[in-house]
RODO-2510 file (C-alpha; in nm, 4 decimals, decimal comma):
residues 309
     n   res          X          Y          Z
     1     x     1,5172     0,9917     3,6356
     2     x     1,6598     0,8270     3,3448
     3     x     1,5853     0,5084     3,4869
     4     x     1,2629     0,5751     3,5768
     5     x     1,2038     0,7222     3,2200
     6     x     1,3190     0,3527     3,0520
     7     x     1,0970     0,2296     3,2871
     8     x     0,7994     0,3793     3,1259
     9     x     0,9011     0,3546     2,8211
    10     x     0,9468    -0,0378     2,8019
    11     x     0,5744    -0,0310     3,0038
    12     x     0,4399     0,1289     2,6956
    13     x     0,6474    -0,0437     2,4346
    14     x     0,5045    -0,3549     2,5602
    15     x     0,1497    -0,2065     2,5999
    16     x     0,1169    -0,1077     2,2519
    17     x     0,2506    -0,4192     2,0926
    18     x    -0,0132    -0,6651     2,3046
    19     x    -0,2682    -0,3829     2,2037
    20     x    -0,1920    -0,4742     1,8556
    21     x    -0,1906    -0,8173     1,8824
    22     x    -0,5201    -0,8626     2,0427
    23     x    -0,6622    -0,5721     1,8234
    24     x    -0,6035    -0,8707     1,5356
    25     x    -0,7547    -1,1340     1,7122
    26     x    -1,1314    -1,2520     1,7951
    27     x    -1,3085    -1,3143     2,1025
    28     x    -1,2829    -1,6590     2,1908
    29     x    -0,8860    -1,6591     2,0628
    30     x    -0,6141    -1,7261     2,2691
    31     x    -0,3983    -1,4656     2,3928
    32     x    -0,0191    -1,4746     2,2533
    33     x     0,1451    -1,6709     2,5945
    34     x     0,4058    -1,4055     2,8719
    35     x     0,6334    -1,6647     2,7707
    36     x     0,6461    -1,5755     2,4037
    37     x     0,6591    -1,2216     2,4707
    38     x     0,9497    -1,2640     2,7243
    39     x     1,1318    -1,4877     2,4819
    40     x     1,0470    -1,2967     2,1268
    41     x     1,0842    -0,9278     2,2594
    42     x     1,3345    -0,9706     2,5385
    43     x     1,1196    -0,7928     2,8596
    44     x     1,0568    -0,9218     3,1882
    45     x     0,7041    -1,1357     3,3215
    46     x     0,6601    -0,8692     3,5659
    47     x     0,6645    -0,6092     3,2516
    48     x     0,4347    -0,8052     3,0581
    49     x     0,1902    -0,8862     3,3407
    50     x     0,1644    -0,4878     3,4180
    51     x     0,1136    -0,4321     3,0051
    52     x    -0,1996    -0,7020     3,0776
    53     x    -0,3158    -0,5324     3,3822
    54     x    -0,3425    -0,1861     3,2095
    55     x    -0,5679    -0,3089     2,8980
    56     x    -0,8003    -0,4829     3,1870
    57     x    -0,7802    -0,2097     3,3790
    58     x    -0,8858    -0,0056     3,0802
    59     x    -1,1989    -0,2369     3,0457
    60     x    -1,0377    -0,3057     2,6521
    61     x    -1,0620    -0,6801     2,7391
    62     x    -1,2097    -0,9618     2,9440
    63     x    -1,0154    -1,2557     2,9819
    64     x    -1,0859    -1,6210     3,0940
    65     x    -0,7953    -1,8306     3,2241
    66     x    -0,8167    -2,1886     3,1490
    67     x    -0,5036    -2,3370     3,3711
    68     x    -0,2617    -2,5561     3,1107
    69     x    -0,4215    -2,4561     2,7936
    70     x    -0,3993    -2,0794     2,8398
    71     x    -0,5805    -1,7511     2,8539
    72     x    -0,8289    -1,6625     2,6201
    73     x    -0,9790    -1,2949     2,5201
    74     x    -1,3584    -1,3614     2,6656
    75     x    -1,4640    -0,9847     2,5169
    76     x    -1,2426    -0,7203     2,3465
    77     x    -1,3612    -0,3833     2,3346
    78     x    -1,1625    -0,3014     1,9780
    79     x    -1,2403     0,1068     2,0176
    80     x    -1,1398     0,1761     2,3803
    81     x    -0,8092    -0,1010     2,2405
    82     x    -0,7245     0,0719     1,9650
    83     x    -0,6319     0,4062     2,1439
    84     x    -0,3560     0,1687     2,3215
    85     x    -0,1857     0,0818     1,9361
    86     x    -0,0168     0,3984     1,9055
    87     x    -0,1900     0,3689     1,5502
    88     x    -0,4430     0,6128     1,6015
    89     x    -0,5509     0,6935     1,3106
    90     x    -0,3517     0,5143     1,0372
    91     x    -0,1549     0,6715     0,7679
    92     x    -0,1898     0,5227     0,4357
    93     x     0,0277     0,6519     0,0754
    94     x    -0,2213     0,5838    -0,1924
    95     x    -0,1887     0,7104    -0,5439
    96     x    -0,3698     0,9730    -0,7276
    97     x    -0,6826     0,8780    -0,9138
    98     x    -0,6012     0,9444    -1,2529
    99     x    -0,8427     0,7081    -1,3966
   100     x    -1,1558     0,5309    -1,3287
   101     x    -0,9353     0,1838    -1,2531
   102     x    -0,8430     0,3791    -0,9567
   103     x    -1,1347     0,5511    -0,8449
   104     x    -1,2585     0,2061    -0,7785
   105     x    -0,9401     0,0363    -0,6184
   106     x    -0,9360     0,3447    -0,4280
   107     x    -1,3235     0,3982    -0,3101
   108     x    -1,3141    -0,0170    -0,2149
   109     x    -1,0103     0,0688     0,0429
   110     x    -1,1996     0,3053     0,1691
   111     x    -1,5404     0,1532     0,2357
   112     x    -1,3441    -0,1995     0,3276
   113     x    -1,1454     0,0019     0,5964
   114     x    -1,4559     0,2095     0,7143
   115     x    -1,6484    -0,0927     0,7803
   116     x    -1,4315    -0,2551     1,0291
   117     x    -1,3979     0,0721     1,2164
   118     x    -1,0333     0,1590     1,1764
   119     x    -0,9907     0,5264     1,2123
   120     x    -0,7271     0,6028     0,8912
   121     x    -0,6698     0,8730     0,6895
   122     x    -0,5409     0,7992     0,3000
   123     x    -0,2830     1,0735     0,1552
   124     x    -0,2757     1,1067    -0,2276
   125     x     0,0624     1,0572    -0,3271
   126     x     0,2619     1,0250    -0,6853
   127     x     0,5087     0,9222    -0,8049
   128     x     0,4992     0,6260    -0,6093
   129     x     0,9176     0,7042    -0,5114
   130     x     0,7028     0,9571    -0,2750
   131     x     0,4664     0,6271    -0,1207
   132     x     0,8074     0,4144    -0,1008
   133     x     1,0495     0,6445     0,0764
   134     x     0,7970     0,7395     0,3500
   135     x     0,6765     0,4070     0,4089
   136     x     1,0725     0,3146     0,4245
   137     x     1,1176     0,5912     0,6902
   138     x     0,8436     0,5309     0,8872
   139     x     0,6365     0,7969     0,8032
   140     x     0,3096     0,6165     0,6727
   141     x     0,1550     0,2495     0,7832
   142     x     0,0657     0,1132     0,4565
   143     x     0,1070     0,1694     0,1038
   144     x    -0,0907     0,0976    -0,2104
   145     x     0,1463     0,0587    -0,5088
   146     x     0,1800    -0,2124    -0,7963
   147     x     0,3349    -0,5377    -0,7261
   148     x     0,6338    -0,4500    -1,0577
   149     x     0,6495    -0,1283    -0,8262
   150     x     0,7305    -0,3140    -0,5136
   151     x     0,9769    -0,5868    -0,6894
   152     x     1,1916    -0,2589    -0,8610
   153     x     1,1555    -0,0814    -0,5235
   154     x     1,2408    -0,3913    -0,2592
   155     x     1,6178    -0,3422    -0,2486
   156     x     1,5980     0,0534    -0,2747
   157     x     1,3931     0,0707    -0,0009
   158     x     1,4193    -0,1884     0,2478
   159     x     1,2411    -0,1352     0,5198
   160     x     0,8929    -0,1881     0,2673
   161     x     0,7399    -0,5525     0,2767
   162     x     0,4735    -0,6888     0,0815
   163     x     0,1762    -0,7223     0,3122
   164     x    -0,0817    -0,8471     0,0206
   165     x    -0,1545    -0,8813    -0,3549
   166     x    -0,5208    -0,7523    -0,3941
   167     x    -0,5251    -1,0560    -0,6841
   168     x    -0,8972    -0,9825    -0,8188
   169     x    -0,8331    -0,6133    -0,7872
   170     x    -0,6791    -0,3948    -1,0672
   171     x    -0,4306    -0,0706    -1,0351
   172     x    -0,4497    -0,0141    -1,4194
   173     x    -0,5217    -0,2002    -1,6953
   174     x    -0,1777    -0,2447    -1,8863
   175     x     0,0509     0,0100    -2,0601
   176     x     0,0640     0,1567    -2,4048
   177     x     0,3393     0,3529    -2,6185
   178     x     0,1825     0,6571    -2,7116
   179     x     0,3650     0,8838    -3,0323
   180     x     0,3362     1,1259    -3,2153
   181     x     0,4853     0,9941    -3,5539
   182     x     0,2145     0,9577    -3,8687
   183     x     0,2788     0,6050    -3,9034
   184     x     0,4363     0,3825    -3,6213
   185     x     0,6626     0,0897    -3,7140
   186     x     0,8472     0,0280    -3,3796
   187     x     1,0664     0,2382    -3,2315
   188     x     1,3411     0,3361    -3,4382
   189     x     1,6677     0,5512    -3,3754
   190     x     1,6819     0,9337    -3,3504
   191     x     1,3395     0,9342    -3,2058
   192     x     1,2679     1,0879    -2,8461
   193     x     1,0834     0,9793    -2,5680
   194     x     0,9421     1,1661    -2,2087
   195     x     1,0374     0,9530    -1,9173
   196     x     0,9512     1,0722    -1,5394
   197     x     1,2208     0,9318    -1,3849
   198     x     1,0350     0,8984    -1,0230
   199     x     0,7841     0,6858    -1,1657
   200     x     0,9603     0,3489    -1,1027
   201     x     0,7286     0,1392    -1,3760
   202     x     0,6996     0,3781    -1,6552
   203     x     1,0731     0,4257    -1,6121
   204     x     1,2164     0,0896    -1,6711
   205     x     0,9101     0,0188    -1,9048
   206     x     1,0227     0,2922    -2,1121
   207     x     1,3845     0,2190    -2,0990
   208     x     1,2639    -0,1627    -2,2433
   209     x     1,0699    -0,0326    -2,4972
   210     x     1,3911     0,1692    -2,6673
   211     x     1,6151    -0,1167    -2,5392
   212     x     1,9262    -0,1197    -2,8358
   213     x     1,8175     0,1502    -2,9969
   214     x     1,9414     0,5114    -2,9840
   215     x     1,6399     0,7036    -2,8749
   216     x     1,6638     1,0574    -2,6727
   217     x     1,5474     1,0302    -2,3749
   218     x     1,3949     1,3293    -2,1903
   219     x     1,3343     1,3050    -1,8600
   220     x     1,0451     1,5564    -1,7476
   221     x     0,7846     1,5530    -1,4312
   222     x     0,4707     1,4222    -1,4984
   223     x     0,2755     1,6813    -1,6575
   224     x     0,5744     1,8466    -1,8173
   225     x     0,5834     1,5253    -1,9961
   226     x     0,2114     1,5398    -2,1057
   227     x     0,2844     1,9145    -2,2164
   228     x     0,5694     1,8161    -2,4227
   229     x     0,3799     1,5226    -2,6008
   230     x     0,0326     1,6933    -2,6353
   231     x     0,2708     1,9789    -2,8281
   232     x     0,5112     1,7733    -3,0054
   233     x     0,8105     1,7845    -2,8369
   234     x     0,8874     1,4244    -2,8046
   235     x     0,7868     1,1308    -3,0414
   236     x     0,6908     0,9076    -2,7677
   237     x     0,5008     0,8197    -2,4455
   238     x     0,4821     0,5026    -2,2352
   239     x     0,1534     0,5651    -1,9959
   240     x    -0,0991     0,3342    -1,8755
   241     x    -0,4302     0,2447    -2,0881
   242     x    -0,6696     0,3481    -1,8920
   243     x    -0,4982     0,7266    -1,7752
   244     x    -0,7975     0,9831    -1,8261
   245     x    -0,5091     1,2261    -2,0055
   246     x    -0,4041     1,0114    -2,2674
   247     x    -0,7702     0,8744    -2,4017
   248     x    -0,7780     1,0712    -2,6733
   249     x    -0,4272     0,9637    -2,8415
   250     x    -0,5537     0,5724    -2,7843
   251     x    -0,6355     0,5479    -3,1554
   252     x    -0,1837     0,6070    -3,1682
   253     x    -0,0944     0,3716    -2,9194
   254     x     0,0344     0,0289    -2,8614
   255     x    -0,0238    -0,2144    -2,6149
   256     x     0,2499    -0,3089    -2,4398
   257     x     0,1333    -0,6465    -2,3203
   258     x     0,3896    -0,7862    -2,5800
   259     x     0,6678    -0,7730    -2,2874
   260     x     0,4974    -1,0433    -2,0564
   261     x     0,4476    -0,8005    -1,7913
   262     x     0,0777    -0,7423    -1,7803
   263     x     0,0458    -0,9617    -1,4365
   264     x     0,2990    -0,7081    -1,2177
   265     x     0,1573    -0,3890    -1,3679
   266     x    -0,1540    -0,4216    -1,2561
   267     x    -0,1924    -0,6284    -0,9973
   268     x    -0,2266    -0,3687    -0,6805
   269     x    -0,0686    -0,4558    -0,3425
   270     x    -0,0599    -0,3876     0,0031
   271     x     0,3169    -0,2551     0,1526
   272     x     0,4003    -0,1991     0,5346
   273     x     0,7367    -0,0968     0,6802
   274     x     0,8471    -0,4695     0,8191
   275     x     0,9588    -0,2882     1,1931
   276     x     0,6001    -0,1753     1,2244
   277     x     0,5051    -0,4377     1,4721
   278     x     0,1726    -0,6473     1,3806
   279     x     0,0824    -0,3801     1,0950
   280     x     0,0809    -0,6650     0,8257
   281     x    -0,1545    -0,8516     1,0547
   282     x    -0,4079    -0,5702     1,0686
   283     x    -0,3788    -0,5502     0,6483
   284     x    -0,4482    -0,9157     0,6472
   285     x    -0,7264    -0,9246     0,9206
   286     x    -0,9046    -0,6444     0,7866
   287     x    -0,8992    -0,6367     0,3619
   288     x    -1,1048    -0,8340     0,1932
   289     x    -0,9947    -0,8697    -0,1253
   290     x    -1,3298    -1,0100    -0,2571
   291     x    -1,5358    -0,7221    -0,1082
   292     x    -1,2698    -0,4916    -0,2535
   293     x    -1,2924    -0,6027    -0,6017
   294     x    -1,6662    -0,5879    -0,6108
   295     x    -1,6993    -0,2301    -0,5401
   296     x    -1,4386    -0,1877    -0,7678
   297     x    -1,6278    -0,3439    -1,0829
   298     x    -1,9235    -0,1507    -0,9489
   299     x    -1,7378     0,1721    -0,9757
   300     x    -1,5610     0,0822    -1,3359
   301     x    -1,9429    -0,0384    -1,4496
   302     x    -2,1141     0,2671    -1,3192
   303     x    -2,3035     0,1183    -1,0706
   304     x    -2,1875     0,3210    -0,7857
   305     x    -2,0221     0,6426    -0,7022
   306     x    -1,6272     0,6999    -0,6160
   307     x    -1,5974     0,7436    -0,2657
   308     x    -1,2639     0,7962    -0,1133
   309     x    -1,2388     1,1230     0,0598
***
């Protein structure tokens, strides 16, 4: 029985990661060669061959054999293939709108996605520790963070790879130091700033901003650390610009663009767990960035609605 059981297991194993190959390609491709498969993944012809023979079986594909050069997909039925990915639906950790920047990131993921058919569903997720560690364990297919995220994140967590940088799309636009002090002249010692510790970017951005000086640093959950500034309780905030929350402290801020970072924090990016076979091939295949930043502007300029639930 157990052998029989390994039997079917390596079947589907081998079933799923064709299915996911050809889900990425076009009619009119060529199919990835049995000797690849046998010499990348390890299993037998006879195991690949029966992998083929169920997706033709299953009508997900018609193929045309052309001797020396190879076999090529002829027709690929992507919904009856996609049931054979084991992805059905995808998982993706996004974070939770908390300003118009993301409304639109967010509502062009969804409408990019929806158009090219992919059943997904998109969990709202912060701090973005929460998007890392369950991408890291397998628990989600793809995560939308920032790329400074990702590069303080890689070696914690490091099962994540970057998949894409959505370069004409924004997460946020910049940080600011927020306070609470009359007049602000830098950041000076004795003062006290609120620091969620589980948000990796406001974090180490606020642990530059009071670098060699002796500041208190509180570290609170999100909203505890909104409470605590809104009444006073610490001098200082490091939040991004555009965070609904904060608008109304703007005129007592400070841009932090001064630290060179402006690029990382808010450029968004894709992240997939690397042993998710041919996941950062479906990212790639199926974003486009350019479609993805124009909803986005139309969202930020009023143009359109958000749209991602």
């Amino acid at each position: 029985m157990q052998n029989a059981n390994l039997f079917y297991q390596k079947n589907a194993l081998v079933t799923i990661m064709m299915a996911r190959d050809i889900v990425n390609k076009e009619p009119g491709d060529k199919m990835v060669p049995i000797a690849e498969y046998e010499r990348n993944c390890g299993f037998s012809r006879w195991t690949i061959q029966t992998a083929i023979k169920t997706l033709l079986d299953n009508e997900c594909m018609v193929v045309e054999k052309y001797g020396p050069k190879g076999t090529f997909l002829a027709k690929i039925n992507y919904e009856k293939l996609w049931n054979f990915t084991d992805w059905d639906p995808l998982l993706g950790c996004v974070p939770v709108s908390t300003s118009r920047t993301l409304s639109g990131l967010l509502t062009g993921t969804n409408i990019v996605l929806k158009q090219k058919g992919i059943p997904f569903n998109l969990s709202f997720m912060a701090p973005v520790k929460n998007r890392l560690l369950s991408l890291d364990r397998g628990r989600c297919n793809f995560v939308i963070a920032t790329k400074l995220a990702y590069e303080l994140g890689k070696e914690m967590y490091p099962n994540v790879r970057l998949a894409m940088e959505l370069k004409n799309c924004k997460y946020n636009l910049g940080y600011r130091v927020y306070y609470n002090t009359e007049q602000f002249q830098g950041v000076k010692d004795g003062m006290s700033i609120g620091i969620y510790e589980s948000a990796l970017e406001q974090t180490y951005l606020s642990n530059l901003v009071c670098e060699g000086r002796d500041v208190e640093k509180k570290y609170l959950y999100y909203h505890e650390t909104y409470s605590a500034f809104l009444h006073g309780e610490i001098d200082m905030v490091v939040q991004r610009s555009d965070c609904e929350e904060y608008q109304m402290f703007k005129e007592k801020s400070v841009s932090l663009s001064y630290l060179g970072l402006d690029e990382e924090i808010m450029t968004p990016v894709v992240l997939v767990n690397k042993d998710d076979y041919g996941m950062e091939e479906l990212i790639k295949h199926n974003i486009n960035i350019a479609e993805m930043a124009e909803i986005q502007k139309k969202v930020l300029e009023g143009e359109m609605e958000p749209s991602y639930y």
